[in-house]
Backbone bond lengths (Angstrom), bond angles and torsions (degrees), N, CA, C in turn:
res aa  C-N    CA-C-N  psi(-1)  N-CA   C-N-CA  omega(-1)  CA-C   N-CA-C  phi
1 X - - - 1.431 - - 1.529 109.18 -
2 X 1.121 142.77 158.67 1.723 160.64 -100.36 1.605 80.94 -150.39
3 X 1.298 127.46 95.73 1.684 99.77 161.25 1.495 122.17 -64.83
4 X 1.306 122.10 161.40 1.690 99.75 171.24 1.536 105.52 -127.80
5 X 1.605 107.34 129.72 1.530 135.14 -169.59 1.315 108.58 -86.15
6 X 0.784 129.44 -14.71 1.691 120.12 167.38 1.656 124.39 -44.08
7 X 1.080 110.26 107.39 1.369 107.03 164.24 1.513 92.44 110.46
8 X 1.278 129.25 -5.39 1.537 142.21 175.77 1.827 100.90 -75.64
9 X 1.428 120.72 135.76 1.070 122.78 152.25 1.165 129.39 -75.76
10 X 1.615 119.28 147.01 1.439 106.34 -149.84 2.107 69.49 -151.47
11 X 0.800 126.30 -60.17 1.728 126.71 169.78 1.400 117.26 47.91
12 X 1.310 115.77 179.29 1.438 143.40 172.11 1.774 105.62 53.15
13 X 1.136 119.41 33.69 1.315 121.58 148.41 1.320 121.12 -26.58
14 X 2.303 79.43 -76.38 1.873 85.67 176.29 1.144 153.21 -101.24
15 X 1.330 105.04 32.62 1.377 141.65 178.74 1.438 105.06 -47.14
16 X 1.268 104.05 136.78 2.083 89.81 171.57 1.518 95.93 -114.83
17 X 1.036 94.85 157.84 2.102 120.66 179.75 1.120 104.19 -42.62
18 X 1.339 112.98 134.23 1.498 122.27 164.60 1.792 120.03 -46.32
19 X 1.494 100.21 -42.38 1.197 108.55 -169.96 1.725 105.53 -84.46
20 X 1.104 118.34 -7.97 1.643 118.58 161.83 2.000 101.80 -79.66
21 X 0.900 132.23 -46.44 1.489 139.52 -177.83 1.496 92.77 -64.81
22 X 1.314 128.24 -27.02 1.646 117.46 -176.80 1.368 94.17 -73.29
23 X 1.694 96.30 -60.65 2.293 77.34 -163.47 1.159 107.12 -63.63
24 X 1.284 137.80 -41.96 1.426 119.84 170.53 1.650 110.42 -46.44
25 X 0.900 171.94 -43.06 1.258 161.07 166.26 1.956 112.55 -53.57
26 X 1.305 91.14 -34.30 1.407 106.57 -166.54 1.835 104.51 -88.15
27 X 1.301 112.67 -14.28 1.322 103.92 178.20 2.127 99.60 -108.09
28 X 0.918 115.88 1.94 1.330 130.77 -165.23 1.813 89.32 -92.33
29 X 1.354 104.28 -58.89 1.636 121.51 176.28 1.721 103.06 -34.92
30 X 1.401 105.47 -62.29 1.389 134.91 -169.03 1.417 107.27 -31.61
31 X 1.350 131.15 -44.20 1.050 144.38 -167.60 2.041 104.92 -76.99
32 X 1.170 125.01 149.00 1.797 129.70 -177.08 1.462 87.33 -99.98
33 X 0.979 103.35 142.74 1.785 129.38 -172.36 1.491 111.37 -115.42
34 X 1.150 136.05 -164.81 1.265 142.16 -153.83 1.638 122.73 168.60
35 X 1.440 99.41 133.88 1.325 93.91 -168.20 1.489 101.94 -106.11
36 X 1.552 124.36 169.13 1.509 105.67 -163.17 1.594 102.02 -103.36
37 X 1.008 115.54 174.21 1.583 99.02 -172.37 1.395 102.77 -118.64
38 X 1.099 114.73 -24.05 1.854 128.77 175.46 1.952 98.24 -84.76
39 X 0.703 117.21 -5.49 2.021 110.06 164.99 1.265 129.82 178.95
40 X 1.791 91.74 44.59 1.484 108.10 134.68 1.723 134.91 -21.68
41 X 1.145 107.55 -52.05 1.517 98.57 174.43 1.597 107.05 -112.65
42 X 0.972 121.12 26.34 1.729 113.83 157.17 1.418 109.12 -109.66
43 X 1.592 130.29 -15.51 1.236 129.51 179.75 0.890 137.46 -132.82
44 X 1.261 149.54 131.08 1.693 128.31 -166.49 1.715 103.85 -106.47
45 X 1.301 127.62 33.37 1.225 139.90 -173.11 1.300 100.89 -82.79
46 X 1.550 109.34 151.50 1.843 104.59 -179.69 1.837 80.06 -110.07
47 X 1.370 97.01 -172.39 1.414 113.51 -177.11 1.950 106.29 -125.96
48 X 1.108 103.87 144.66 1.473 93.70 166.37 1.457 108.58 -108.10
49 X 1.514 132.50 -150.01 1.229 110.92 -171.58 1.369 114.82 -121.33
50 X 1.244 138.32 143.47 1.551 128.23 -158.27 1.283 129.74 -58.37
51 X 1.358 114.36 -15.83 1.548 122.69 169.31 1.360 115.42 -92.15
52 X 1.575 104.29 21.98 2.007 116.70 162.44 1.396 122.42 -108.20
53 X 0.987 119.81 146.82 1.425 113.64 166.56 1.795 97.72 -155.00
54 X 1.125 97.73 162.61 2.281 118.00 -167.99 1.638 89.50 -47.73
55 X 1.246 105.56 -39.88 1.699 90.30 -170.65 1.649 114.63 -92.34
56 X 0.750 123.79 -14.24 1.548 137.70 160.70 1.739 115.79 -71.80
57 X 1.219 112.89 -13.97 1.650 117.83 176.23 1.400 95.41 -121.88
58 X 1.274 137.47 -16.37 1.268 125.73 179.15 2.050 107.58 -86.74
59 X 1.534 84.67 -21.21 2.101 83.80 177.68 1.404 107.63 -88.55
60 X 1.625 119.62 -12.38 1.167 102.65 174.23 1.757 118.96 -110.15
61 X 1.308 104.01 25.52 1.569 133.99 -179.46 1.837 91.36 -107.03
62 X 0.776 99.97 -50.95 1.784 106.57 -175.44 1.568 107.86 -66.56
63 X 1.337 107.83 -46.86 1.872 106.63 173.99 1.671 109.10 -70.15
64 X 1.122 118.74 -15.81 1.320 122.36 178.21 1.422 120.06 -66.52
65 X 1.457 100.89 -69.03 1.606 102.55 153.04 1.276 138.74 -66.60
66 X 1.145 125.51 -27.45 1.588 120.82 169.28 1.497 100.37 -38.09
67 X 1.018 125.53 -37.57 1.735 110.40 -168.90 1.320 109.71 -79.47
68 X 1.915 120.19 -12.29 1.541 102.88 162.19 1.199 128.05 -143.12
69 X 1.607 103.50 -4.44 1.628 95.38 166.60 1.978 92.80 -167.61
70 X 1.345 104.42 174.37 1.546 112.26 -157.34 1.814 96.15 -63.55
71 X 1.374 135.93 163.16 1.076 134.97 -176.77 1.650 92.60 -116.31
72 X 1.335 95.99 153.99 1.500 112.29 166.12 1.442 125.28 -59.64
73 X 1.036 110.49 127.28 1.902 125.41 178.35 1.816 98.70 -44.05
74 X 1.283 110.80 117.96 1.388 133.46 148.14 1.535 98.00 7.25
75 X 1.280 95.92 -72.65 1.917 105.84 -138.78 2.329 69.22 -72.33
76 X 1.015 137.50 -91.46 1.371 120.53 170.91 0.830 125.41 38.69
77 X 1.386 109.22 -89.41 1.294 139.04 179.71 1.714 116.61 -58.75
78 X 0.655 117.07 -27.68 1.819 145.84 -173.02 1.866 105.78 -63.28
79 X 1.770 67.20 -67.19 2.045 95.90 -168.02 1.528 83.50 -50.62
80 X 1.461 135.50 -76.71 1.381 153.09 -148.54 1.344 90.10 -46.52
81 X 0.978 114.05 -80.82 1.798 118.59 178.41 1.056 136.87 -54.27
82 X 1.396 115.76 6.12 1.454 133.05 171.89 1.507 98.30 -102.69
83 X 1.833 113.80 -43.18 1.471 97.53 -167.93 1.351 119.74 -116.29
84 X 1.542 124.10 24.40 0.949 158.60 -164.00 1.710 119.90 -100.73
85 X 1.834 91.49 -57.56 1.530 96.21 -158.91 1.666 100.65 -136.96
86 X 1.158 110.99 150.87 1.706 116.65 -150.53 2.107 68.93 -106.15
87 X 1.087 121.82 80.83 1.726 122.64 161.76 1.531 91.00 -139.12
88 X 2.145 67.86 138.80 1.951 85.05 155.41 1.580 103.06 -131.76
89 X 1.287 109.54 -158.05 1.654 114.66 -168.40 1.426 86.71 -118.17
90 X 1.300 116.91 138.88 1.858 133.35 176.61 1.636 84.46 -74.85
91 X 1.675 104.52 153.22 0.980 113.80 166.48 1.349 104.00 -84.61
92 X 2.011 108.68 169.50 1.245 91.38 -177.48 1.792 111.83 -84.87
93 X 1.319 99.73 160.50 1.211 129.06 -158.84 1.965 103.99 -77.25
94 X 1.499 129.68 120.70 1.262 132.06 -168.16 1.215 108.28 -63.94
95 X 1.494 129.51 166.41 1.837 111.50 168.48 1.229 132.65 28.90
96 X 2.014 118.96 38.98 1.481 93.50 -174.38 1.178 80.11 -144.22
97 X 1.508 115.28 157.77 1.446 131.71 -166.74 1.215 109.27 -97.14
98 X 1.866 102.83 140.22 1.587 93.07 -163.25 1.471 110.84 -84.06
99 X 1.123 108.70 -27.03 2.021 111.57 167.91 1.695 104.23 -50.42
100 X 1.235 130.32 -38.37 1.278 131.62 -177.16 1.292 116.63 -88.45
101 X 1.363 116.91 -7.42 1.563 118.62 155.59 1.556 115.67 -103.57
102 X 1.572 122.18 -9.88 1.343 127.53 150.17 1.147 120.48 -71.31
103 X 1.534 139.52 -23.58 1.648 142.63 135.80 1.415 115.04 -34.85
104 X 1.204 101.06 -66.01 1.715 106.32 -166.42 1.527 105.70 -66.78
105 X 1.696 125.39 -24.42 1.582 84.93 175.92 1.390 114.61 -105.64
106 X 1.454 120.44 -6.52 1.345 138.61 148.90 1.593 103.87 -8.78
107 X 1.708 104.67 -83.29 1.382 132.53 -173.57 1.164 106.26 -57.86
108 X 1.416 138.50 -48.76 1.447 143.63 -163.05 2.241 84.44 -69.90
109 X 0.543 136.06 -56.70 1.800 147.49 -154.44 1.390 94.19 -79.87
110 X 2.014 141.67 -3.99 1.240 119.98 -150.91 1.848 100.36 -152.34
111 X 0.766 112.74 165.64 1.439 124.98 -167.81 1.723 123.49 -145.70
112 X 1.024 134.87 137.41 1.337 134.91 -160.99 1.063 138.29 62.47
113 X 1.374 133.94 -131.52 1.308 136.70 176.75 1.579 130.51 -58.80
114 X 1.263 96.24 -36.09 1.962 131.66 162.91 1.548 95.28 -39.49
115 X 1.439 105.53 -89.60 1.401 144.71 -166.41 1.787 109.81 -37.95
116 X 1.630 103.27 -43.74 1.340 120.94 -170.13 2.060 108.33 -89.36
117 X 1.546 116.68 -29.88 0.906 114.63 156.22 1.876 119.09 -85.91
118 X 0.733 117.42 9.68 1.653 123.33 150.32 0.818 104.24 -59.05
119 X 1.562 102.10 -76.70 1.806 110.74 -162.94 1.185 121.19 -52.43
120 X 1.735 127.09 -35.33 0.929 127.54 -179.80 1.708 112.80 -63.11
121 X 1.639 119.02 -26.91 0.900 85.43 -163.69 1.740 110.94 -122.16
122 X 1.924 85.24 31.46 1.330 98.16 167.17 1.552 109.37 -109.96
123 X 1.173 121.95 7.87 1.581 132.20 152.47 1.531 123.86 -77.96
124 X 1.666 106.76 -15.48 1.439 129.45 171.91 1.413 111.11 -81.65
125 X 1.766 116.06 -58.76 1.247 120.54 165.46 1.648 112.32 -33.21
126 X 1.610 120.86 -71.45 1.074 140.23 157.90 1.770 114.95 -10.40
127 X 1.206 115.42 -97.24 1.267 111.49 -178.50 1.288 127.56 -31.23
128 X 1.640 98.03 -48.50 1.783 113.24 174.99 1.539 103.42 -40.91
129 X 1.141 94.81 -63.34 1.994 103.59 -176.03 1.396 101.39 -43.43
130 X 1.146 132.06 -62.17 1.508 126.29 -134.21 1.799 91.70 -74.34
131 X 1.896 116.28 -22.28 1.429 126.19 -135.03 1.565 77.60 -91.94
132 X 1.286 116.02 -41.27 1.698 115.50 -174.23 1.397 127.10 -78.77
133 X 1.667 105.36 -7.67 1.275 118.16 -163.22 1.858 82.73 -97.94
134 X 1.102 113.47 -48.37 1.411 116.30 -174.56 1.594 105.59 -46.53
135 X 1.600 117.14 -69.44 1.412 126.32 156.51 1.266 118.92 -2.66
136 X 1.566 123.39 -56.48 0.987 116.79 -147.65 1.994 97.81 -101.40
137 X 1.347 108.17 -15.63 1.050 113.43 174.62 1.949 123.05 -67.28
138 X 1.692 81.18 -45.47 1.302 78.85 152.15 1.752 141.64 -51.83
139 X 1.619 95.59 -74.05 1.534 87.99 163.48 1.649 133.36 -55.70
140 X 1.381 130.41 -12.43 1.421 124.69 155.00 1.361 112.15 -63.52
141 X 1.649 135.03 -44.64 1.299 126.80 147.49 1.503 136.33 -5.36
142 X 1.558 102.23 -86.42 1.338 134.00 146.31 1.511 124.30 -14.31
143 X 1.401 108.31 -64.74 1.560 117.10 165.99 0.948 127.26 -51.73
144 X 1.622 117.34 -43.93 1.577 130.15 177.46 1.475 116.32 -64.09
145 X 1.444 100.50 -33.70 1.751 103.99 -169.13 1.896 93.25 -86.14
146 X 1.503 139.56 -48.57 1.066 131.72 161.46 1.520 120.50 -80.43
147 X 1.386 107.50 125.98 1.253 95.22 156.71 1.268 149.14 -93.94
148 X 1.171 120.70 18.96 1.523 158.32 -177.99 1.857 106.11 -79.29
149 X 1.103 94.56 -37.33 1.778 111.10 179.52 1.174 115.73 -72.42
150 X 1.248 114.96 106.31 2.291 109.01 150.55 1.336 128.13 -54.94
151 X 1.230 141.61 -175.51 1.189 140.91 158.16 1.728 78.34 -169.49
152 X 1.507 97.92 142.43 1.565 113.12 167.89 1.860 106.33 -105.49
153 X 0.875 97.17 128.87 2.146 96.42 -170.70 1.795 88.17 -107.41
């Protein structure tokens, strides 16, 4: 007799590999997180860092693999990271420099010699700032006491 398969599950065709769902988890990991300091105890959400967003980690998840095997479809990748991982994106940050928030998570993600020439030469960035900011304090000074003087603010 003919059994009849209808209505039988037969599934997971389109299932993708476990080990494709790893590096996606594993390059998601990759990224230094952040805890918020204004709602700490209302949320257990980490933060990623404000110069990220899903499509900015998904193109550099996509250049990753191109060099060895096909990457997972966007929307994929999306779903996973929506239902996967308790992250959001920091808003961006008021008055703060984005080279000096490209230091800080650099350094926060790094260790040793790497880590220590960062710093050094985000204490360089640093000074510069404070040396031009001073500069300019001066000449707003300057302007006020002549009035003959511009200053562009």
């Amino acid at each position: 007799m003919i059994e009849d398969l209808r209505g039988s599950k037969s599934g997971g065709l389109n299932k993708i590999p476990d080990n494709k769902m790893k590096k996606v988890m594993d390059h998601i990991n990759s990224f230094p997180r952040y805890i918020s300091h204004y709602c700490r105890r209302d949320t257990q959400s980490h933060y990623l860092g404000a110069e990220l967003n899903l499509q900015k980690i998904y193109n550099l998840y996509e250049n990753t693999m191109k060099e060895n095997e096909l990457p997972v479809s966007f929307s994929t990748y999306k779903k996973h990271f929506y239902a996967n991982f308790n992250l959001r994106f920091q808003k961006p940050k008021k008055d703060t420099c984005l080279k000096c928030d490209k230091f800080n998570a650099q350094i926060k993600g790094l260790t040793g010699e790497v880590a220590d020439s960062l710093r050094e030469e985000h204490s360089n960035h640093t000074q510069k700032a404070e040396t031009l900011r001073d500069q300019m304090k001066k000449d707003l000074e300057s302007a006020k006491e002549n009035p003959e003087l511009e200053t562009n603010i």
